[in-house]
DSSP file (Angstrom, degrees, kcal/mol; ACC not computed):
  #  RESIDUE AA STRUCTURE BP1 BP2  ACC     N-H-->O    O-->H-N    N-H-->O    O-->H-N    TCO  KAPPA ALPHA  PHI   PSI    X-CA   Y-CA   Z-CA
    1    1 A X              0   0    0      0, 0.0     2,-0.1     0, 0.0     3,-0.0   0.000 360.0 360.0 360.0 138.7    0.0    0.0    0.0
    2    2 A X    >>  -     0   0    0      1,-0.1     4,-2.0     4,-0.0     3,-0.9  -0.295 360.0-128.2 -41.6 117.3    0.8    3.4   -1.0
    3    3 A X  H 3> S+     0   0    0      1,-0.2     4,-4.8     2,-0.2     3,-0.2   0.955 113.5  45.7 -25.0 -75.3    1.9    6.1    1.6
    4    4 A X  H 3> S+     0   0    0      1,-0.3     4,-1.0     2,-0.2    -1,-0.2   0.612 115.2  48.3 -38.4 -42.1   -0.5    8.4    0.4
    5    5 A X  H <> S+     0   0    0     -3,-0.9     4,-1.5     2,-0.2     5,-0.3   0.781 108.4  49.3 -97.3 -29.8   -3.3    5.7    0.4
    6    6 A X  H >X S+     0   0    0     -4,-2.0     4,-2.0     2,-0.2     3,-1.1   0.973 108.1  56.3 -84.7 -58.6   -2.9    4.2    3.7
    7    7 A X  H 3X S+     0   0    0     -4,-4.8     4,-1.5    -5,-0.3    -3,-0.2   0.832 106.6  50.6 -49.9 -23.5   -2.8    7.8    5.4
    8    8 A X  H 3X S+     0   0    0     -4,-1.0     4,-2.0     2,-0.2    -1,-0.2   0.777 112.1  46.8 -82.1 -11.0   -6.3    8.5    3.8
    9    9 A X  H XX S+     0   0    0     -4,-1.5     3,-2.2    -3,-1.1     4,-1.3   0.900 109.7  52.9 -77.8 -65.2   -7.5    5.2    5.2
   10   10 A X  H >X S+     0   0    0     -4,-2.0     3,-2.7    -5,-0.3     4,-2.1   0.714 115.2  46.0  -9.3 -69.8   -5.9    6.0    8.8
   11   11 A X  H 3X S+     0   0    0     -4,-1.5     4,-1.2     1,-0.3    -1,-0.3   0.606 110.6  47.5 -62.6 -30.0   -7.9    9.3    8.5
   12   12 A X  H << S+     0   0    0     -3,-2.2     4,-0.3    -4,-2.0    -1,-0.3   0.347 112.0  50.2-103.7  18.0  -11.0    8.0    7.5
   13   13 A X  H <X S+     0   0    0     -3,-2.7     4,-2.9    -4,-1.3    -2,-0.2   0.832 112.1  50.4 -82.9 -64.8  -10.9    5.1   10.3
   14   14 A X  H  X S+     0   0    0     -4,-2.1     4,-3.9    -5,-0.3    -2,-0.2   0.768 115.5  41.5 -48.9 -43.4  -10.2    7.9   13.0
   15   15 A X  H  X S+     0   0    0     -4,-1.2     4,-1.7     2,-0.2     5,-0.3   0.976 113.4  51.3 -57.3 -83.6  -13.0   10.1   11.8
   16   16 A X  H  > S+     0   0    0     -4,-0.3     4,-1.1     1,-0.2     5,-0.3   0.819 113.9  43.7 -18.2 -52.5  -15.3    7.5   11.4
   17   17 A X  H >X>S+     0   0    0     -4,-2.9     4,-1.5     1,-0.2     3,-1.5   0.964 111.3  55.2 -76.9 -35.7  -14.7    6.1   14.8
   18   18 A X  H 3<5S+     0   0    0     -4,-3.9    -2,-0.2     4,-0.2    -1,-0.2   0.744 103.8  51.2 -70.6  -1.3  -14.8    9.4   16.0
   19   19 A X  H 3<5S+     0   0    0     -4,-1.7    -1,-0.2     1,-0.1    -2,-0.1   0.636 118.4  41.1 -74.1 -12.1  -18.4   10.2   14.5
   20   20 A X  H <<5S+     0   0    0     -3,-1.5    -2,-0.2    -4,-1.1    -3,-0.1   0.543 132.6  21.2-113.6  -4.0  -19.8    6.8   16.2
   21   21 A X  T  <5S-     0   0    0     -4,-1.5    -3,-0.2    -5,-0.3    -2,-0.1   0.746  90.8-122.4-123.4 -56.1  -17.8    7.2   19.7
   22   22 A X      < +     0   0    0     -5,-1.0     2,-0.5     1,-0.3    -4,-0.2   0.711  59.6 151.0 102.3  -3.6  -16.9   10.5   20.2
   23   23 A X        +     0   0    0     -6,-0.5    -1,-0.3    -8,-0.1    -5,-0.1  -0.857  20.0 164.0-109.0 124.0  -13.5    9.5   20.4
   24   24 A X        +     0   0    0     -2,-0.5    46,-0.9    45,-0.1     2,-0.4   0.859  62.7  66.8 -96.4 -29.6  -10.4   12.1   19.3
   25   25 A X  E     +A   69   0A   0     44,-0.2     2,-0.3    45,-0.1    44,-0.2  -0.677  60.1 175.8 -84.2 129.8   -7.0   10.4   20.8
   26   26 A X  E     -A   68   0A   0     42,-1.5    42,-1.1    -2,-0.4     2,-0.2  -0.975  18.3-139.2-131.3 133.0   -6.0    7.0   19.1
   27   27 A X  E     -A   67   0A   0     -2,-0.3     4,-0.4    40,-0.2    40,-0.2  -0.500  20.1-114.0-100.6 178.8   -2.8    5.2   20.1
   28   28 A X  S >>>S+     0   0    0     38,-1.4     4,-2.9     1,-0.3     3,-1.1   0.899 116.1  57.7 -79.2 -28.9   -0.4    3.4   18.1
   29   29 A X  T 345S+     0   0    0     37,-0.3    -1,-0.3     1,-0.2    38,-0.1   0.665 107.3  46.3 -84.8  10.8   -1.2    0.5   19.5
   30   30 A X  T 3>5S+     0   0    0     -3,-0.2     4,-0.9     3,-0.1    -1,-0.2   0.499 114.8  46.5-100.2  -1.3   -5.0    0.6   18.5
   31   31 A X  H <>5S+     0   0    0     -3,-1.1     4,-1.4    -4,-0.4    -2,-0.2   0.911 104.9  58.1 -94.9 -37.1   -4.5    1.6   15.3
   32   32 A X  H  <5S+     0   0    0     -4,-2.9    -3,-0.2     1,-0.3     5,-0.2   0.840 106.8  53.4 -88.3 -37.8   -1.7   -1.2   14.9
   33   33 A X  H >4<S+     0   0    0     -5,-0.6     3,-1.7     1,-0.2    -1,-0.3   0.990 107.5  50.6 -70.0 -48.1   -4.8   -3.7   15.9
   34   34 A X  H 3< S+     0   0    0     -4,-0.9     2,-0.4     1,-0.3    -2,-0.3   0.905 126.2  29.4 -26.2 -63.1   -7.0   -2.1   12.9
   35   35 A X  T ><  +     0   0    0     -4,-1.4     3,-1.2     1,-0.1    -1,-0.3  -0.384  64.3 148.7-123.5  48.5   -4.1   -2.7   10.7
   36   36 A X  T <  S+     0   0    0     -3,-1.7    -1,-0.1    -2,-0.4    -3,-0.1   0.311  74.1  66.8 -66.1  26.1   -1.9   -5.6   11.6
   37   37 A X  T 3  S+     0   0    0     -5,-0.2     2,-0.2     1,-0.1    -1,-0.2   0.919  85.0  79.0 -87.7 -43.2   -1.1   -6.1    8.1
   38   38 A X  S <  S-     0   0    0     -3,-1.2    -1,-0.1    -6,-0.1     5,-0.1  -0.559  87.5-112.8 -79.9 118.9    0.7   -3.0    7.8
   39   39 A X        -     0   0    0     -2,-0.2     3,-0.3     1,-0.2     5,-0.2  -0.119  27.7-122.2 -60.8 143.3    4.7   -2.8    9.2
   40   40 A X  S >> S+     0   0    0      1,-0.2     4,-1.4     3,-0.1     3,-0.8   0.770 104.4  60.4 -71.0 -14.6    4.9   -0.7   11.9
   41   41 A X  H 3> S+     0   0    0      1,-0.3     4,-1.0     2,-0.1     2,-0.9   0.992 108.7  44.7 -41.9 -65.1    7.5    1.7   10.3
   42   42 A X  H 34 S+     0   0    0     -3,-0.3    -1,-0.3     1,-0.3    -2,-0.1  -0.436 108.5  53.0 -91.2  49.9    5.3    2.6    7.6
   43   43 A X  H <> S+     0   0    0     -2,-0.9     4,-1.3    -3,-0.8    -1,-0.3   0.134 114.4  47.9 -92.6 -46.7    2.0    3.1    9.8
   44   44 A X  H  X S+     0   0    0     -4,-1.4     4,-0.8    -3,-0.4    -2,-0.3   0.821 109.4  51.6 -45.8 -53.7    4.5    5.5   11.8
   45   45 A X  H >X S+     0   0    0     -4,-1.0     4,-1.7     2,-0.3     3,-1.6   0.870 110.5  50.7-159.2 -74.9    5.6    7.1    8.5
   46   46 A X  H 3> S+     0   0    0      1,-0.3     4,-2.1     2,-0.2     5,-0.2   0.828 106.1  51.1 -74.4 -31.6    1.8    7.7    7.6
   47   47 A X  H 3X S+     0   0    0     -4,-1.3     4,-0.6     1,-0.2    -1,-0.3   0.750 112.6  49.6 -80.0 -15.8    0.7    9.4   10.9
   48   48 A X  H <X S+     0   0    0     -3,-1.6     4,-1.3    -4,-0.8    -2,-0.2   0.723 108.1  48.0 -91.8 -10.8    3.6   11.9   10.5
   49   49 A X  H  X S+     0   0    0     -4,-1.7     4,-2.1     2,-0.2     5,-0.2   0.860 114.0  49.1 -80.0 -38.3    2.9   12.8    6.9
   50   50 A X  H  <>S+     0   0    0     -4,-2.1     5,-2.6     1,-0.2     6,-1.1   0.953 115.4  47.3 -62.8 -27.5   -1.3   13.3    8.3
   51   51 A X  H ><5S+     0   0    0     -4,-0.6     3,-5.6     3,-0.2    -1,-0.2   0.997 112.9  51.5 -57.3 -63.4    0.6   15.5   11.1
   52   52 A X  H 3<5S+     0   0    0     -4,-1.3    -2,-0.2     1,-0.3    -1,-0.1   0.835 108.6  48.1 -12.0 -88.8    2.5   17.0    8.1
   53   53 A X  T 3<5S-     0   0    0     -4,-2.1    -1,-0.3     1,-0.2    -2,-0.2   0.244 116.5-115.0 -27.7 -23.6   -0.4   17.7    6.6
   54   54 A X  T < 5S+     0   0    0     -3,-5.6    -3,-0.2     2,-0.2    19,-0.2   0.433  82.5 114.8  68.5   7.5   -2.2   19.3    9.7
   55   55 A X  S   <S+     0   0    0     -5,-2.6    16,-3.8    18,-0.1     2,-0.5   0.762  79.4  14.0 -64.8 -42.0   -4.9   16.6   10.0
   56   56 A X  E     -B   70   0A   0     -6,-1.1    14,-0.3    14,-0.2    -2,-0.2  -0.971  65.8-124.3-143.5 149.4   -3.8   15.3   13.4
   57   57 A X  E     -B   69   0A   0     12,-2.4    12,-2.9    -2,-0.5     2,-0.3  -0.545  27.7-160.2 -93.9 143.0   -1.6   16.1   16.6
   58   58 A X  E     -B   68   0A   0     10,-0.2     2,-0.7    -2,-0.2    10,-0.2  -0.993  13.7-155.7-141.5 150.3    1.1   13.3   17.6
   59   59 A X  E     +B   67   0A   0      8,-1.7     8,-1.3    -2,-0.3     7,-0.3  -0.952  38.6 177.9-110.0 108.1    2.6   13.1   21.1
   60   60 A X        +     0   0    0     -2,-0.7     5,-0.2     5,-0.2     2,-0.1  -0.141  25.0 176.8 -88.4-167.5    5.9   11.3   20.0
   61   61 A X  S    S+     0   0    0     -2,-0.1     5,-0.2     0, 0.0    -2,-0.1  -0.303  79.9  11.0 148.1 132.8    9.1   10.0   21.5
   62   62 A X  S    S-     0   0    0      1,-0.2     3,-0.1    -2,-0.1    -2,-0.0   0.742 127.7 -67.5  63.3  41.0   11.7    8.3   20.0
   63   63 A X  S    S+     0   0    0      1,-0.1     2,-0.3   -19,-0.0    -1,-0.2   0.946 106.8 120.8  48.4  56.8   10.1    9.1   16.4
   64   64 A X        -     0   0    0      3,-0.0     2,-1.9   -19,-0.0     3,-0.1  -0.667  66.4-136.0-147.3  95.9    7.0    6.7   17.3
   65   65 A X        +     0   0    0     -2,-0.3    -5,-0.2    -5,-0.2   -37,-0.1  -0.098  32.1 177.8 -11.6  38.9    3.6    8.6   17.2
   66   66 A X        +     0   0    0     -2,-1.9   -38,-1.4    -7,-0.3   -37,-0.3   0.900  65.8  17.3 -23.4 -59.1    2.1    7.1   20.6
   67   67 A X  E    S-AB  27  59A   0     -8,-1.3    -8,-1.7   -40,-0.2     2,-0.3  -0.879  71.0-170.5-125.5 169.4   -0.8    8.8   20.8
   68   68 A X  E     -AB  26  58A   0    -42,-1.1   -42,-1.5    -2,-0.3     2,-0.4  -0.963   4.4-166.0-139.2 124.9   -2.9   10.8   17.8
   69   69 A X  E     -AB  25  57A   0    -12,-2.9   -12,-2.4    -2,-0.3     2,-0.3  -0.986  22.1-118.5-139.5 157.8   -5.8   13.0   18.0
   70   70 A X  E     - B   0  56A   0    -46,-0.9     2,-0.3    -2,-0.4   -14,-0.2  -0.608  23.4-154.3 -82.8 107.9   -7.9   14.2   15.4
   71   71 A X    >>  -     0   0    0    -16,-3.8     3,-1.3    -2,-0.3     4,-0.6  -0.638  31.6-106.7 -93.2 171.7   -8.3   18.0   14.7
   72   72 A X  H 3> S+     0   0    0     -2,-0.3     4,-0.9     1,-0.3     3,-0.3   0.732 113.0  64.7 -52.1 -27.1  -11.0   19.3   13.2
   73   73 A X  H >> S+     0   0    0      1,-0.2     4,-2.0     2,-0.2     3,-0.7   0.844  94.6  71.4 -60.4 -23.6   -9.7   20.0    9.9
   74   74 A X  H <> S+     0   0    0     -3,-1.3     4,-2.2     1,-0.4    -1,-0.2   0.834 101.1  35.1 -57.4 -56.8   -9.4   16.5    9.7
   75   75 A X  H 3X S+     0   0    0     -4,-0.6     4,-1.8    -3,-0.3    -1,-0.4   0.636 113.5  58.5 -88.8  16.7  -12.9   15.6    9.4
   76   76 A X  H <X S+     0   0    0     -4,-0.9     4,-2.6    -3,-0.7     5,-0.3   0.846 107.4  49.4 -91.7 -58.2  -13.6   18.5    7.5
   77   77 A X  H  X S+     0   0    0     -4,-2.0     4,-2.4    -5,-0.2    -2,-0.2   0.911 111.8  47.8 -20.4 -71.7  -10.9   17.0    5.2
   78   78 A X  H  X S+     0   0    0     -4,-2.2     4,-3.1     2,-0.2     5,-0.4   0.968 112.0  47.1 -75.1 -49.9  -12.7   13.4    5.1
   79   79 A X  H  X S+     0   0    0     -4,-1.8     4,-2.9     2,-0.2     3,-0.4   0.947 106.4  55.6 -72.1 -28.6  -16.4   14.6    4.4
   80   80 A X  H  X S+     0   0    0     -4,-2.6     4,-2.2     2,-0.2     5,-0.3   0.998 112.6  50.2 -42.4 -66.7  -15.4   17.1    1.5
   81   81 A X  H  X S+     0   0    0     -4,-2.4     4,-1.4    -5,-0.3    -1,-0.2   0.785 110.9  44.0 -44.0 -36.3  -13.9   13.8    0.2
   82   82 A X  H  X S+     0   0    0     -4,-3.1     4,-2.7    -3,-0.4    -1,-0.3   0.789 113.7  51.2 -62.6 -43.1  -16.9   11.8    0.7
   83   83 A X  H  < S+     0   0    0     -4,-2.9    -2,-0.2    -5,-0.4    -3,-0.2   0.753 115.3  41.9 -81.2 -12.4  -19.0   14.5   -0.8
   84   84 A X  H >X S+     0   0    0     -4,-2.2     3,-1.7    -5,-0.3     4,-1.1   0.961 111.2  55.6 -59.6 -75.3  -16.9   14.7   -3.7
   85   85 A X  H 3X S+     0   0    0     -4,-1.4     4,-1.1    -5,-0.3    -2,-0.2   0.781 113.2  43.0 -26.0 -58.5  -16.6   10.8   -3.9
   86   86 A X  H 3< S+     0   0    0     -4,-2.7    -1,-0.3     1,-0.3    -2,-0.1   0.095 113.3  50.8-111.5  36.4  -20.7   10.5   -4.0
   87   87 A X  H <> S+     0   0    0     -3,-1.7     4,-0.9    -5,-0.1    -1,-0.3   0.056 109.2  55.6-118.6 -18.8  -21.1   13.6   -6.7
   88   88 A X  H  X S+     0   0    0     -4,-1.1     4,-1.4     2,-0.1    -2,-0.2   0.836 109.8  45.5 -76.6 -33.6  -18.4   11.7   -8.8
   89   89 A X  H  X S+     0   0    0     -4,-1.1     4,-0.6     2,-0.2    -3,-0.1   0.415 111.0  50.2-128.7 -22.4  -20.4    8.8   -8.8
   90   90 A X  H  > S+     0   0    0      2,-0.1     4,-2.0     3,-0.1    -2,-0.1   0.767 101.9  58.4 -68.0 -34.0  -23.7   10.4   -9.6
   91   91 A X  H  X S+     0   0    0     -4,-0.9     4,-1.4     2,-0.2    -2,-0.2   0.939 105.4  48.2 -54.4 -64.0  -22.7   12.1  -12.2
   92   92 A X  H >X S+     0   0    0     -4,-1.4     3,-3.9     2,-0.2     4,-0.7   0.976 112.7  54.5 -38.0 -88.4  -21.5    8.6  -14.0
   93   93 A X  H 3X S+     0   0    0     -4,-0.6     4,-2.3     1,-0.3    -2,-0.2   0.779 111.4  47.3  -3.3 -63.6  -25.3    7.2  -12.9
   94   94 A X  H 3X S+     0   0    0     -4,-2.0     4,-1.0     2,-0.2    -1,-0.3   0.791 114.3  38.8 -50.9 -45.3  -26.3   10.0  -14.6
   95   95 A X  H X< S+     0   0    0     -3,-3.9     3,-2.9    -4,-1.4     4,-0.4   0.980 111.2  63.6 -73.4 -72.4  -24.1    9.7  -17.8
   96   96 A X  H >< S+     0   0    0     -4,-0.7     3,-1.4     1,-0.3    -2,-0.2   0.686 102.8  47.2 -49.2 -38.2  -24.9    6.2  -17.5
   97   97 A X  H 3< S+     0   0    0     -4,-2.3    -1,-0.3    -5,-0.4    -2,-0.2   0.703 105.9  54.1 -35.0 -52.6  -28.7    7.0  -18.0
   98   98 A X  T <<        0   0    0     -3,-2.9    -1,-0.2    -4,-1.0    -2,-0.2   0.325 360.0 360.0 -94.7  -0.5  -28.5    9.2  -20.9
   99   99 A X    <         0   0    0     -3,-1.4    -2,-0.2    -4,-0.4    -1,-0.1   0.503 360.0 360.0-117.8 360.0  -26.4    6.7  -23.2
């Protein structure tokens, strides 16, 4: 998986759980259980580019993201993508319809 693609899944777990919970702080080791597929370098690597990025706060030490929380730009971030995502995808419907 893709840098780039694995941070927008990160982002759109953390949102997601935080619309059904209410929860903004995530550790590494609860994300690491979501995604024990993925090496823990490159999970690390993807929570400092979302930091990067201004999506999320990291309390580090020893370059390992411990904890994460979710700013607001973040989900702001994820539903513009969704609302994008399901206007992309009408539109085709749409096309499809008329040919």
């Amino acid at each position: 998986m893709k840098l780039i693609s694995l941070s927008e899944k990160l982002l759109k777990y953390m949102v997601t759980e935080y619309k059904k919970t209410g929860k903004e702080v995530f550790t590494f080791e609860k994300i690491q259980n979501e995604l024990p597929e993925i090496e823990e370098h490159f999970l690390n690597k993807s929570l400092f580019k979302l930091k990067s990025d201004g999506l999320i706060k990291i309390f580090e030490a020893d370059n390992i993201a411990y904890t994460s929380t979710l700013l607001p730009q973040a989900i702001i971030h994820v539903e513009e993508n969704t609302l994008l995502k399901k206007g992309y995808t009408a539109i085709k419907e749409i096309k499809s319809l008329l040919v």
